[in-house]
KOLNUMI-733529 format. One line per field, with one value per atom (N, C-alpha, C, CB): residue number from 0; atom name; x, y, z. Coordinates in steps of 0.02 Angstrom, whole numbers, plus 50000, padded with zeros to 5 digits. Glycine has a CB too. Example, Ala and Ser with C-alpha at 12.3 -4.5 7.8 and 13.67 -1.06 7.14 Angstrom:
BEGIN
n = [0/0/0/0/1/1/1/1]
atom = [N/CA/C/CB/N/CA/C/CB]
xx = [50660/50615/50660/50565/50642/50684/50645/50704]
yy = [49716/49775/49835/49776/49888/49947/50002/49970]
zz = [50390/50390/50390/50452/50354/50357/50394/50286]
END
This chain:
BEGIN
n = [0/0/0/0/1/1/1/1/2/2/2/2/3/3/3/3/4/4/4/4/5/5/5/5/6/6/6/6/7/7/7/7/8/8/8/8/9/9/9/9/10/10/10/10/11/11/11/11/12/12/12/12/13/13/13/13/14/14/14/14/15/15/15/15/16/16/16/16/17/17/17/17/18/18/18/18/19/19/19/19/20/20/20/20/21/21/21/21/22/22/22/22/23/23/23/23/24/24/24/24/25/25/25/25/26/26/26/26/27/27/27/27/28/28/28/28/29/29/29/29/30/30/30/30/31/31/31/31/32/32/32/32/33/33/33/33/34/34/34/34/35/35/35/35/36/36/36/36/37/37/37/37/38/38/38/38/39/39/39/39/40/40/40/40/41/41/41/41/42/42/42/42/43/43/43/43/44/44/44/44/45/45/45/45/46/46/46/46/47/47/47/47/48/48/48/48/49/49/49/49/50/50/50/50/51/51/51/51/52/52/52/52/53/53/53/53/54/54/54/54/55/55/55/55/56/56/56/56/57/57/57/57/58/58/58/58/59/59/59/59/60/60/60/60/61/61/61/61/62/62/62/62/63/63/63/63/64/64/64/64/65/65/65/65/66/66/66/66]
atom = [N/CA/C/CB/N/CA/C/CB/N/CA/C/CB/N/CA/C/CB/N/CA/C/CB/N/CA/C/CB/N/CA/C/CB/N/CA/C/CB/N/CA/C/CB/N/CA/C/CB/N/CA/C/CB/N/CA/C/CB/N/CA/C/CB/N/CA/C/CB/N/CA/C/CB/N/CA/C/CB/N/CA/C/CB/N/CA/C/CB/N/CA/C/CB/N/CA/C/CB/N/CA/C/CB/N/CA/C/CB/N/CA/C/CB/N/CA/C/CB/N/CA/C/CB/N/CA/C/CB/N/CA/C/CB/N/CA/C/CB/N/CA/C/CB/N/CA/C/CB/N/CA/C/CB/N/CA/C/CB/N/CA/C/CB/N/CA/C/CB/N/CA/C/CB/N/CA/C/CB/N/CA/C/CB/N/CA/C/CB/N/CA/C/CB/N/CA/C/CB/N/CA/C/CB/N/CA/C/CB/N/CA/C/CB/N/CA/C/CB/N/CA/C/CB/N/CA/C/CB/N/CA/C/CB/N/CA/C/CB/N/CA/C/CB/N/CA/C/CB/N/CA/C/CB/N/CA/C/CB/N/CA/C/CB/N/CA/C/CB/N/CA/C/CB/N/CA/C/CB/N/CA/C/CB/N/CA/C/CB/N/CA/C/CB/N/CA/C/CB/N/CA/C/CB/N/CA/C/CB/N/CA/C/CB/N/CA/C/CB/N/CA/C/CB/N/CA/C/CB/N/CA/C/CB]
xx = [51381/51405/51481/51388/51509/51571/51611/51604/51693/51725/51724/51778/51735/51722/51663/51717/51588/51523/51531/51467/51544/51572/51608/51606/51641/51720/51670/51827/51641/51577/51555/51499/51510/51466/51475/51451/51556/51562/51604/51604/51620/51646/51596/51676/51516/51460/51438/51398/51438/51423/51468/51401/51528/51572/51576/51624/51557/51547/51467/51544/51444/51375/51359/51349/51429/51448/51469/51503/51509/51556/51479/51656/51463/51417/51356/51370/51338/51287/51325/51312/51399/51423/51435/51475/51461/51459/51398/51476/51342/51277/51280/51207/51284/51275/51302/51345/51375/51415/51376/51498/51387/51313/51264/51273/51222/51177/51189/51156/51215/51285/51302/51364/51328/51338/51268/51411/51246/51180/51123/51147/51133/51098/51148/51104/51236/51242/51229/51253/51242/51225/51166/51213/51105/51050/51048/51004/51063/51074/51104/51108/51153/51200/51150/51290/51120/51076/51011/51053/50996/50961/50976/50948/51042/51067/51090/51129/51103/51145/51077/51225/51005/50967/50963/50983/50998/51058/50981/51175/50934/50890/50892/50833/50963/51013/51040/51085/51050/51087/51051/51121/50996/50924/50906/50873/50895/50876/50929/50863/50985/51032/51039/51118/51010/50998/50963/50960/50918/50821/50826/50770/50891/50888/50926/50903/50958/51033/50983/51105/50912/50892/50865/50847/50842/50816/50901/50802/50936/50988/51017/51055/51026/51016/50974/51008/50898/50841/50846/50792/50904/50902/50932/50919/50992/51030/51022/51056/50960/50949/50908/50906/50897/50819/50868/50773/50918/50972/50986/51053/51019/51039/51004/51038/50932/50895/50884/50851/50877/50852/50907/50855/50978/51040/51024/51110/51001/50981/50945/50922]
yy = [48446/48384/48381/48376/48313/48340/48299/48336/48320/48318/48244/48346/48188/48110/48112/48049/48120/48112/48141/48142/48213/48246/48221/48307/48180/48129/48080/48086/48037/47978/48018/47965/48058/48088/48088/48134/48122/48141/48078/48222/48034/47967/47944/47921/47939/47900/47955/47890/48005/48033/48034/48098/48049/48020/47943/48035/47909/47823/47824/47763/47862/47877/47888/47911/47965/47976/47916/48021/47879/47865/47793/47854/47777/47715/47745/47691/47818/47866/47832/47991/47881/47872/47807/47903/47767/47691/47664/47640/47670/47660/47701/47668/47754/47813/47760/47911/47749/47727/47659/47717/47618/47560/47576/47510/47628/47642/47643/47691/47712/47728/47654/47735/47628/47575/47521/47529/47509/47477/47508/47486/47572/47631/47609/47737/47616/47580/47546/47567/47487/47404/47401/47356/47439/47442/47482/47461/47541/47562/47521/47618/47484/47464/47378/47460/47362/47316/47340/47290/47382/47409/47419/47453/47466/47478/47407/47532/47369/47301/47262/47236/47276/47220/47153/47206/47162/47112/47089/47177/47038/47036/46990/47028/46959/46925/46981/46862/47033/47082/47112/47129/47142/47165/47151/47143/47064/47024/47028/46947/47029/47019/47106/46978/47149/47222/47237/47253/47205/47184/47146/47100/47090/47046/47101/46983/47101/47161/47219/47215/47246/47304/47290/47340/47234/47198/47241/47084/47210/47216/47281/47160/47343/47396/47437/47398/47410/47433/47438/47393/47352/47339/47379/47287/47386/47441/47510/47445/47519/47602/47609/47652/47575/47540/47544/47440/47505/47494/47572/47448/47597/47657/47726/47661/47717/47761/47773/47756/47680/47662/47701/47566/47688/47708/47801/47691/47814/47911/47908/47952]
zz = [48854/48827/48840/48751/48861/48859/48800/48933/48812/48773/48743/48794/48782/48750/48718/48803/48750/48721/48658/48761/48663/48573/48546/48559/48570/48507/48503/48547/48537/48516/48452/48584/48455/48410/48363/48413/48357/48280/48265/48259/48284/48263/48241/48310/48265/48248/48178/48321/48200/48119/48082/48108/48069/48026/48003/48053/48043/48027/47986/48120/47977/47957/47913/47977/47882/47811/47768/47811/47791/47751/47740/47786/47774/47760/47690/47851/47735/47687/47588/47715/47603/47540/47512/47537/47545/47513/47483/47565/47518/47464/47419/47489/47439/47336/47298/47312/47309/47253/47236/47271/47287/47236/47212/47265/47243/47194/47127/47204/47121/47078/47016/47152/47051/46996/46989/47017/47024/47017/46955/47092/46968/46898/46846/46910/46827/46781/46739/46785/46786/46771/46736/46836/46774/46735/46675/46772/46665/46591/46554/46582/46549/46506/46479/46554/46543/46525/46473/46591/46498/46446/46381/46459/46371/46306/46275/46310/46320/46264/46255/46311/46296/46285/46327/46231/46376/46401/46483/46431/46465/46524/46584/46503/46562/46641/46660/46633/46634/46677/46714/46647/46692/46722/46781/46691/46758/46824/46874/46810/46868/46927/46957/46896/46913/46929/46992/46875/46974/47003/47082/46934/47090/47103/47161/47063/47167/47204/47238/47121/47203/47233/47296/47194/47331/47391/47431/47380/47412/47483/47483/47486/47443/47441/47477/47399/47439/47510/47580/47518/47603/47665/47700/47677/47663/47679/47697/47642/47628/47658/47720/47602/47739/47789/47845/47770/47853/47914/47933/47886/47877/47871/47911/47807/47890/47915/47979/47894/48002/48077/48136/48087/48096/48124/48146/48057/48092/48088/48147/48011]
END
């Protein structure tokens, strides 16, 4: 392999991480949102919890295809 193809690579896996980690963190707060909806009772929060997990999915779905 040479030296560019290896700088591609780890640019594409490093661009890979950081996408990896940016979903955690919505997750991340998406699990929040939903506890706190829970604890307050709160079932507009829920729904907009519920509502948000579609494009998350899409994401992890994009994500994978990318792997």
């Amino acid at each position: 392999m040479s030296a560019v193809a290896r700088e591609d690579f780890q640019r594409s896996l490093d661009d890979l991480r950081g996408e990896v980690v940016a979903l955690g963190d919505r997750v991340l707060d998406q699990l929040e949102a939903a506890l706190r909806a829970l604890a307050d009772g709160d079932a507009d929060r829920g729904e907009r919890v519920v509502a948000a997990d579609d494009a998350v999915n899409d994401r992890y779905l994009a994500l994978e295809s990318d792997c």
